[in-house]
N, CA, C and O atoms as CSV, one atom per row, in Angstrom:
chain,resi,resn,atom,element,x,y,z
A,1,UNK,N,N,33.247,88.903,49.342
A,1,UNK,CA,C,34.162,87.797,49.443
A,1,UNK,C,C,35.512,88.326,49.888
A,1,UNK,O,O,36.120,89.288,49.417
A,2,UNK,N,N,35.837,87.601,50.787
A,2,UNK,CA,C,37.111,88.136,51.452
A,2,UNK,C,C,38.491,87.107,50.719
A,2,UNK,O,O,38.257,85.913,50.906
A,3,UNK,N,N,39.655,87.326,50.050
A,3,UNK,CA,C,40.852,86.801,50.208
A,3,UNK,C,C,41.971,86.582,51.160
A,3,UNK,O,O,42.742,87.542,51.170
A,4,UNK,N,N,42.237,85.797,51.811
A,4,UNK,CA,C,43.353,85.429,52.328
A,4,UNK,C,C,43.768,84.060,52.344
A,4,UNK,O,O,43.123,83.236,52.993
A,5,UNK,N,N,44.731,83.758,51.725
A,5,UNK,CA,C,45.550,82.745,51.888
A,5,UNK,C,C,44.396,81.409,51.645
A,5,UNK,O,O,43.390,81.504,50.942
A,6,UNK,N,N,44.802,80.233,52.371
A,6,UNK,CA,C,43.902,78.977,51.821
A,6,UNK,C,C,42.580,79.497,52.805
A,6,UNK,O,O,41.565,78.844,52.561
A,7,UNK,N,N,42.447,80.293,53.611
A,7,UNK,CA,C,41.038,80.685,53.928
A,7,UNK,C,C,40.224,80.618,52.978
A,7,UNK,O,O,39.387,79.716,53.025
A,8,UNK,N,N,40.226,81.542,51.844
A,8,UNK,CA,C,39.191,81.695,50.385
A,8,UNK,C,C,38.507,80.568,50.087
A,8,UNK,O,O,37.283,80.511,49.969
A,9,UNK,N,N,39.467,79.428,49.927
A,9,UNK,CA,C,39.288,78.297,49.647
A,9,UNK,C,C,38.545,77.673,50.268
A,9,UNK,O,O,37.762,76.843,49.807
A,10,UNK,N,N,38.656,77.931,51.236
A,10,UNK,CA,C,38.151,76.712,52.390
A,10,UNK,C,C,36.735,77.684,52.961
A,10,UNK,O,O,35.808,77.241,53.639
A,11,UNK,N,N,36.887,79.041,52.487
A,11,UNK,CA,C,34.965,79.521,52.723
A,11,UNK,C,C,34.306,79.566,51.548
A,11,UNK,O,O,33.293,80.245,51.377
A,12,UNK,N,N,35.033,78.592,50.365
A,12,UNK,CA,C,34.652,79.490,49.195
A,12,UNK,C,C,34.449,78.044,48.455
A,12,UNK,O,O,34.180,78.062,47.254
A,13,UNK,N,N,34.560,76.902,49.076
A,13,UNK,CA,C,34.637,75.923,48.576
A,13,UNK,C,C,33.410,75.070,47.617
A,13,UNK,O,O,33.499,74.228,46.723
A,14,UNK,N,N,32.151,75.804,48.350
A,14,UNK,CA,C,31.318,75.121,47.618
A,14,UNK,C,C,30.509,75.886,46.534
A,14,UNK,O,O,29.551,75.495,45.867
A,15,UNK,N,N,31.219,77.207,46.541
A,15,UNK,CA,C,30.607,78.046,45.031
A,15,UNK,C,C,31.079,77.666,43.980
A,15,UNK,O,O,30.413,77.594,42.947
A,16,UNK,N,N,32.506,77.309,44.083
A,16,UNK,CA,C,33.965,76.308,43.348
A,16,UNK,C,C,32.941,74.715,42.377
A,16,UNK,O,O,32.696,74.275,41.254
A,17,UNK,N,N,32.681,74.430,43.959
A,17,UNK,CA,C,32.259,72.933,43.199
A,17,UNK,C,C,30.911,72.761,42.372
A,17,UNK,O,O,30.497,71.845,41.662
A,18,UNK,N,N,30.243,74.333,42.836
A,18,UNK,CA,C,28.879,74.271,42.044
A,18,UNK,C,C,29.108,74.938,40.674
A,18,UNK,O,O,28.343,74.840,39.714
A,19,UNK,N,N,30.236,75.612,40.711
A,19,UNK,CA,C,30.560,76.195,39.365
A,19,UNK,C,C,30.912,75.155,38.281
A,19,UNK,O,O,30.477,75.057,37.133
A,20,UNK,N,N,32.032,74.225,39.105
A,20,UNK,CA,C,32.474,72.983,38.472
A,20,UNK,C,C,31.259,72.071,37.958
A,20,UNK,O,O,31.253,71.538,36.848
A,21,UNK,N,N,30.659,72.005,38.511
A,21,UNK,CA,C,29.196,70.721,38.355
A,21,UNK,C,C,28.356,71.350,37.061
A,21,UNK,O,O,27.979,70.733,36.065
A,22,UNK,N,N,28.182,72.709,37.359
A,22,UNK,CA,C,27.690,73.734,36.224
A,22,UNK,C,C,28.634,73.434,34.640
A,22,UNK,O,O,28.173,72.810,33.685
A,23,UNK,N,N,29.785,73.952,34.690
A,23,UNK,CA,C,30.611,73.584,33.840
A,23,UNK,C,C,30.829,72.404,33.046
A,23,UNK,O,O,31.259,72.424,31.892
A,24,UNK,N,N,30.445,71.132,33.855
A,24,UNK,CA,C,30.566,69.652,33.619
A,24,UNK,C,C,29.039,69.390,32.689
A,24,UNK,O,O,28.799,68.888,31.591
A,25,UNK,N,N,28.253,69.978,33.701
A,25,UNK,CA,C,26.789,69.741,32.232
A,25,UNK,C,C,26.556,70.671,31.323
A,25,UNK,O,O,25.520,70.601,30.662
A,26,UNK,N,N,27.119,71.308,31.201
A,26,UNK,CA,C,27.342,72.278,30.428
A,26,UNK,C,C,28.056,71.326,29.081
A,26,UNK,O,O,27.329,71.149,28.104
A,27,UNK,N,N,29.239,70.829,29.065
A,27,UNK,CA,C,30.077,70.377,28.530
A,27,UNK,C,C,29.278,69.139,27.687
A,27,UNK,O,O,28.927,69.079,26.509
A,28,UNK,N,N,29.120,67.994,29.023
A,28,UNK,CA,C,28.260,66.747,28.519
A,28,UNK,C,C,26.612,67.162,28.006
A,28,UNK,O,O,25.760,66.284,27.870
A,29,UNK,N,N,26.313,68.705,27.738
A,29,UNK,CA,C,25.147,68.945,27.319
A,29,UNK,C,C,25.636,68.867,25.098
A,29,UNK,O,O,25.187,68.284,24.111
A,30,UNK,N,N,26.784,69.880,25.415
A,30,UNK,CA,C,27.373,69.835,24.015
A,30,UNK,C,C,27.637,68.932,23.197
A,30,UNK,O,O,27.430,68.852,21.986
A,31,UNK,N,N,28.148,68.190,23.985
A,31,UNK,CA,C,28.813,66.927,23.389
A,31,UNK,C,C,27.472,66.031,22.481
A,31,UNK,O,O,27.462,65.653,21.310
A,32,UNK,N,N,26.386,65.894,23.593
A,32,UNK,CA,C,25.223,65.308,23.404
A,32,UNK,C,C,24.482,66.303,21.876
A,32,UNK,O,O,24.119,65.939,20.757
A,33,UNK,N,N,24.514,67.318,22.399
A,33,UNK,CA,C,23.936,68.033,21.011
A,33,UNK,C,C,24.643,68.086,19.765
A,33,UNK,O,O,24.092,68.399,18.710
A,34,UNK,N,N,26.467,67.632,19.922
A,34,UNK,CA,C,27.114,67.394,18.834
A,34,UNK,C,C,26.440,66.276,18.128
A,34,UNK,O,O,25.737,66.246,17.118
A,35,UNK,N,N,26.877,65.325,18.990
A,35,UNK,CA,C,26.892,63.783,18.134
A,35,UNK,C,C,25.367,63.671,18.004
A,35,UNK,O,O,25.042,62.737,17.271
A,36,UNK,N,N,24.496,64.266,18.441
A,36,UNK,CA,C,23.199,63.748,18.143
A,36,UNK,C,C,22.039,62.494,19.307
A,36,UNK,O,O,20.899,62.083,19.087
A,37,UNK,N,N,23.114,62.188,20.670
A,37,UNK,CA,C,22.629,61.529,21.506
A,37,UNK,C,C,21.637,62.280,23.039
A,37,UNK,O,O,21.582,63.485,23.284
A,38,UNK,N,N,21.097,61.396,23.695
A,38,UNK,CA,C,20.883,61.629,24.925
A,38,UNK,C,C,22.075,61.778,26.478
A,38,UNK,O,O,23.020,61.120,26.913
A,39,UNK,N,N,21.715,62.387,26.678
A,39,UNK,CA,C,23.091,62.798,28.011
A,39,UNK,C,C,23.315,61.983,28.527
A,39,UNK,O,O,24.435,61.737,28.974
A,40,UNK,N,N,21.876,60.964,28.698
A,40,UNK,CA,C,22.509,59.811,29.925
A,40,UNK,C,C,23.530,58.413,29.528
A,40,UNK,O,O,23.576,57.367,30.175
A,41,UNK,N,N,24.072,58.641,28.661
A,41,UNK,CA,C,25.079,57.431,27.975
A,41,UNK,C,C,26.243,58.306,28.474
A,41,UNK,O,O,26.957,57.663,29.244
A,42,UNK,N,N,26.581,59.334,28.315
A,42,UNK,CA,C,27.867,60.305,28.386
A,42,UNK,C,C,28.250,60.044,29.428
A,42,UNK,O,O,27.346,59.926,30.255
A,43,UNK,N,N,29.634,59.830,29.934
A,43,UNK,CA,C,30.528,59.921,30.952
A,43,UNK,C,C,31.577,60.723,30.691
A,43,UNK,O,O,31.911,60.867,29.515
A,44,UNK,N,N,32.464,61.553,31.987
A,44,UNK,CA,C,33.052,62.672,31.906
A,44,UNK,C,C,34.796,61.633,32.954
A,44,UNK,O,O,34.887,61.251,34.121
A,45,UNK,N,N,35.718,61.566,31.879
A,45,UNK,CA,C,36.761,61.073,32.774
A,45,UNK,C,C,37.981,62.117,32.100
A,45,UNK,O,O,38.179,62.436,30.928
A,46,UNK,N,N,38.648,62.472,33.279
A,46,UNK,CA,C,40.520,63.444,33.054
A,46,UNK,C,C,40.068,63.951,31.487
A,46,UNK,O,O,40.380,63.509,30.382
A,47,UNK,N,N,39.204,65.064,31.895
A,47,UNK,CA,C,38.833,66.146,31.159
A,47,UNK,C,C,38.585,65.434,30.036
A,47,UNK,O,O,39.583,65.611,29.338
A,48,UNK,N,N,37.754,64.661,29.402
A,48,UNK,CA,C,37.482,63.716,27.958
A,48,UNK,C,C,35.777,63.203,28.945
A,48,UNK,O,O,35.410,62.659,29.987
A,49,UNK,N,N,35.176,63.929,27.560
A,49,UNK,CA,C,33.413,63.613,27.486
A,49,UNK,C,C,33.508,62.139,26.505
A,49,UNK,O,O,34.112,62.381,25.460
A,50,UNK,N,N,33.261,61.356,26.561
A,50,UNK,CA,C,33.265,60.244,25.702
A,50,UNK,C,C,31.577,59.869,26.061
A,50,UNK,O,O,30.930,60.002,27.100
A,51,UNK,N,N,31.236,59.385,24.803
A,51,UNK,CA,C,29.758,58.754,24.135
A,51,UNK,C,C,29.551,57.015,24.398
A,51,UNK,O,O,30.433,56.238,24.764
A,52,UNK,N,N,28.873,56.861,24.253
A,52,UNK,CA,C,28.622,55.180,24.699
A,52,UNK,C,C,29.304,54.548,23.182
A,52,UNK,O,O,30.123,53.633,23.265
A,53,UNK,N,N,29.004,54.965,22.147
A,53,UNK,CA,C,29.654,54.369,20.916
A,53,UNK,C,C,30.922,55.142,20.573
A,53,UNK,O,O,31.390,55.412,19.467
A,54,UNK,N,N,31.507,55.526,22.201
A,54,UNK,CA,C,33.225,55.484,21.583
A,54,UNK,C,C,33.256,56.805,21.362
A,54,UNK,O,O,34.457,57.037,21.224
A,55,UNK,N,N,32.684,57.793,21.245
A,55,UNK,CA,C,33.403,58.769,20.702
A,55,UNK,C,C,33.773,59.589,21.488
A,55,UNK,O,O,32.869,59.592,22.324
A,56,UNK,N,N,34.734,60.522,21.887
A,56,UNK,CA,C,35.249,61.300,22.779
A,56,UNK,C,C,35.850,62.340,22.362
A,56,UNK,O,O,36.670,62.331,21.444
A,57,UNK,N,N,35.389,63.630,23.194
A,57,UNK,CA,C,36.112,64.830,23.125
A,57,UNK,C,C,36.548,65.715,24.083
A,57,UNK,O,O,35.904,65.738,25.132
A,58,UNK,N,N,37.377,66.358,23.980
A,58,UNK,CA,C,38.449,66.898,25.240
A,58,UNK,C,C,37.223,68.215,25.480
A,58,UNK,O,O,36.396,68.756,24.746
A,59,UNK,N,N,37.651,68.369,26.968
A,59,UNK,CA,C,36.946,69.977,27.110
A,59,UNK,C,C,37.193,71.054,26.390
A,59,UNK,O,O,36.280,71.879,26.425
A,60,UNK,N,N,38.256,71.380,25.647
A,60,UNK,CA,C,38.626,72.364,25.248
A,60,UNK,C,C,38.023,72.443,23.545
A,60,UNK,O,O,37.864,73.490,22.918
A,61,UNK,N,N,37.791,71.233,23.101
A,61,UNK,CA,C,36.889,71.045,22.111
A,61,UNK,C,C,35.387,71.200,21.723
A,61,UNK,O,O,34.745,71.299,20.678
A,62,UNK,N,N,35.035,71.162,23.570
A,62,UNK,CA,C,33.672,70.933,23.332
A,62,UNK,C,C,33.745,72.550,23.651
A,62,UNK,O,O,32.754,73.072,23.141
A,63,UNK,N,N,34.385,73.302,24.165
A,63,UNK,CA,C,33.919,74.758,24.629
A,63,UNK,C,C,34.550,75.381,23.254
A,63,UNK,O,O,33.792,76.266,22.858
A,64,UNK,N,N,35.364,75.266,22.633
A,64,UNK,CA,C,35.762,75.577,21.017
A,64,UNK,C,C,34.488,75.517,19.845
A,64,UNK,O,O,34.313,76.181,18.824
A,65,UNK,N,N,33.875,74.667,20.330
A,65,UNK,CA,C,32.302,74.191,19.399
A,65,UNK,C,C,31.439,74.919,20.216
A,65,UNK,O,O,30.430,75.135,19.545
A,66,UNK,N,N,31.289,75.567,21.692
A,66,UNK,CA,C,30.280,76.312,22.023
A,66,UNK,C,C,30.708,78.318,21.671
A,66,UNK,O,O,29.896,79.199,21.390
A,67,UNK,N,N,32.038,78.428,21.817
A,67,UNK,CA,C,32.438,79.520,20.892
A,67,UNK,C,C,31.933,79.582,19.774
A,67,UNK,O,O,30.851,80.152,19.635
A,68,UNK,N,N,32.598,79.005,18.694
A,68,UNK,CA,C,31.708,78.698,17.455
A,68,UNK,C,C,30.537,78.975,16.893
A,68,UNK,O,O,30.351,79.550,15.821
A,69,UNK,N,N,29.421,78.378,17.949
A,69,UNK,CA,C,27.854,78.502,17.907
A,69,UNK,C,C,27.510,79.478,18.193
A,69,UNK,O,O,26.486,79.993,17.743
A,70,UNK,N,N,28.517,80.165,19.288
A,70,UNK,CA,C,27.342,81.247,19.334
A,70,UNK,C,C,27.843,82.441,18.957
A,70,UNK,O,O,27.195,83.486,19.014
A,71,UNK,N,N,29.241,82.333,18.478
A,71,UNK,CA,C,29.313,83.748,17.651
A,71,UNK,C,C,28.471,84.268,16.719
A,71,UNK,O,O,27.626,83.520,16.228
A,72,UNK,N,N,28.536,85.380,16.388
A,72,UNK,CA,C,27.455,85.971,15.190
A,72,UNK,C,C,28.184,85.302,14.143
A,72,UNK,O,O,29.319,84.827,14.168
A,73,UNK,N,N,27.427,85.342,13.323
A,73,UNK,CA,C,27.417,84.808,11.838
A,73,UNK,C,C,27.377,86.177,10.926
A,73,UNK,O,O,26.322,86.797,10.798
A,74,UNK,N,N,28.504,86.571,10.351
A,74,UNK,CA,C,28.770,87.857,9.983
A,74,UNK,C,C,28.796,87.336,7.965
A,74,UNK,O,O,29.310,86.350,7.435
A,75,UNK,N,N,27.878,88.700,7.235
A,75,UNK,CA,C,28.294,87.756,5.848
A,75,UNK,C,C,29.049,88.142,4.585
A,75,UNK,O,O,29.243,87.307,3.702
């Protein structure tokens, strides 16, 4: 991968958006395994996963709860 200027960007654009898309079900996968639902009710709006019965959580919450999980459990 080469850097220069908005070049990167503009050859680099669609590893970006597949990372992003990755990231996004990633997120609305958590959320779903929090509350106990199926994925397909979940919608993703200005970084907030919200549930069909209202409930919503910021990205930084839902990746705070995937930290969490998978740290070791030390006793």
């Amino acid at each position: 991968m080469v850097t220069g200027g908005s070049w990167s960007i503009w050859m680099s654009w669609g590893i970006y958006r597949q990372a992003a898309a990755a990231g996004r079900t990633a997120l609305i996968e958590k959320a779903a395994e929090i509350w106990g639902i199926p994925v397909a009710g979940i919608t993703v709006a200005d970084s907030v996963v919200r549930g069909p019965d209202g409930r919503s959580a910021s990205f930084g919450e839902l990746v705070s709860a995937g930290i969490a999980a998978a740290s070791p459990k030390t006793s």
